[in-house]
Backbone as JSON, one array per atom type, in Angstrom:
{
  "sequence": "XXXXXXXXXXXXXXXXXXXXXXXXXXXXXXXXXXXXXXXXXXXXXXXX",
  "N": [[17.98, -4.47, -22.24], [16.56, -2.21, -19.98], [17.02, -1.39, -16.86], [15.03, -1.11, -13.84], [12.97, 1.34, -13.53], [11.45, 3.33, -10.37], [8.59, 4.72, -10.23], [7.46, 6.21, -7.91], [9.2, 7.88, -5.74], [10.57, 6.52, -2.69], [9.18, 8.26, -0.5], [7.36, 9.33, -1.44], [5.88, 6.84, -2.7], [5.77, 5.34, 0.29], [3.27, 7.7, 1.09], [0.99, 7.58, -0.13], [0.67, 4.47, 0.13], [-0.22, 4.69, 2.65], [-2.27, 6.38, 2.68], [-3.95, 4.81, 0.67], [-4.51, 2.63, 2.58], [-5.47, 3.66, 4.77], [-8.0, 4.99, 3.53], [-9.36, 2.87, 2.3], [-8.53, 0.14, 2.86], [-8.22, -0.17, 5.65], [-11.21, -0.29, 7.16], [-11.86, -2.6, 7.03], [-10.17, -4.71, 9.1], [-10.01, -6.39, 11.38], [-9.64, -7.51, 15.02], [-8.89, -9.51, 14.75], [-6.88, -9.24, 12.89], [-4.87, -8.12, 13.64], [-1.14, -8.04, 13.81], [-0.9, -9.07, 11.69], [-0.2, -8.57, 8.0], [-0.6, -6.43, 5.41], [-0.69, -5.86, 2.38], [-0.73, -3.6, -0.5], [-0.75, -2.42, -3.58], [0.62, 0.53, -4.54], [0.67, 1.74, -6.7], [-1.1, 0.76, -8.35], [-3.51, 1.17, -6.36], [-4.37, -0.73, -5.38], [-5.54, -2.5, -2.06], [-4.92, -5.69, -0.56]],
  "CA": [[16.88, -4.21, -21.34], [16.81, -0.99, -19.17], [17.23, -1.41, -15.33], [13.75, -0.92, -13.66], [12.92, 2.94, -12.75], [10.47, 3.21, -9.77], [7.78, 5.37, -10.98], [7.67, 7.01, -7.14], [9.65, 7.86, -4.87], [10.1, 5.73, -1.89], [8.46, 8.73, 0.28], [6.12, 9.28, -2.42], [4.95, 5.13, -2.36], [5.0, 5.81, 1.36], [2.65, 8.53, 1.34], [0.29, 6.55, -0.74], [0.33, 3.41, 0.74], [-1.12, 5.29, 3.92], [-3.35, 7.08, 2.29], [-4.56, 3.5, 0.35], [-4.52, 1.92, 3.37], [-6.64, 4.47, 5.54], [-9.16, 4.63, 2.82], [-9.57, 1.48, 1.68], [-8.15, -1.76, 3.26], [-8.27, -0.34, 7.43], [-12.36, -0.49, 7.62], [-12.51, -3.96, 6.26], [-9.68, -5.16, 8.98], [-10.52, -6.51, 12.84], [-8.66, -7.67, 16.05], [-8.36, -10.89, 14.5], [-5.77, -9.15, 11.85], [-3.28, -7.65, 14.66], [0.09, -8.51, 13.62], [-0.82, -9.46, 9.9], [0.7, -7.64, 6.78], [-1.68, -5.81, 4.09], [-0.58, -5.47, 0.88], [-1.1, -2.43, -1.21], [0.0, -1.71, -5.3], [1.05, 1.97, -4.49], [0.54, 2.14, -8.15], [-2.63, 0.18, -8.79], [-4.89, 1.49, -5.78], [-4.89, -1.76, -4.83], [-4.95, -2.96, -1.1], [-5.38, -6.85, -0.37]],
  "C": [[17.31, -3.14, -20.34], [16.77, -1.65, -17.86], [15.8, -0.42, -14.9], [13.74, 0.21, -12.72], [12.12, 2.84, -11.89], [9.35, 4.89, -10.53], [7.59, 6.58, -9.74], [8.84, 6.94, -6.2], [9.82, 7.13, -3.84], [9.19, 6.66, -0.61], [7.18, 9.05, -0.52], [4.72, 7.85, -2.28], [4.4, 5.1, -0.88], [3.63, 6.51, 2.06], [0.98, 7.59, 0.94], [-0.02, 5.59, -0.68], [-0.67, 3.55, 2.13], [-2.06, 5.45, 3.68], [-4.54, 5.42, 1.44], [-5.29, 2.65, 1.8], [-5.55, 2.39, 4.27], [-8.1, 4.76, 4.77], [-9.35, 3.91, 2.65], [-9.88, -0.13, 2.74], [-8.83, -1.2, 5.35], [-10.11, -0.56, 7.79], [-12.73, -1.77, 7.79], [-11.34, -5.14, 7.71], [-10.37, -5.28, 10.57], [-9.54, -6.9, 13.77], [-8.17, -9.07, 15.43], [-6.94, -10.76, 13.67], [-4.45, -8.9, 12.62], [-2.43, -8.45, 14.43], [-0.08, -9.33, 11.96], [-0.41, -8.48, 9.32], [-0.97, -7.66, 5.53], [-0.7, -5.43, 2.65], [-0.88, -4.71, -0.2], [-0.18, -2.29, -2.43], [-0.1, -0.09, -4.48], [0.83, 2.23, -5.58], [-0.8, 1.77, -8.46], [-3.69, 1.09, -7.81], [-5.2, 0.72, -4.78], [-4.57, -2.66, -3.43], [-5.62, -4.25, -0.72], [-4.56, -7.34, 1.52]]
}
């Protein structure tokens, strides 16, 4: 079994997680979230 390649970069996933995150997940989030954690696939799209 191969040893698991990342597919980006870690400034790459960075970049992309922002960018996920500012489109996506930040409209949907309120004062109630302050100090919670979001969750984003950097690969999928996907921010929960």
């Amino acid at each position: 079994m191969s040893p698991y390649q990342p597919r980006y970069s870690a400034e790459e996933t960075a970049r992309r997680g922002d960018e996920i995150y500012e489109r996506g997940s930040r409209s949907h989030l309120g004062p109630d979230d302050e100090g919670k954690f979001v969750v984003i696939g950097a690969e999928t799209g996907i921010g929960v």
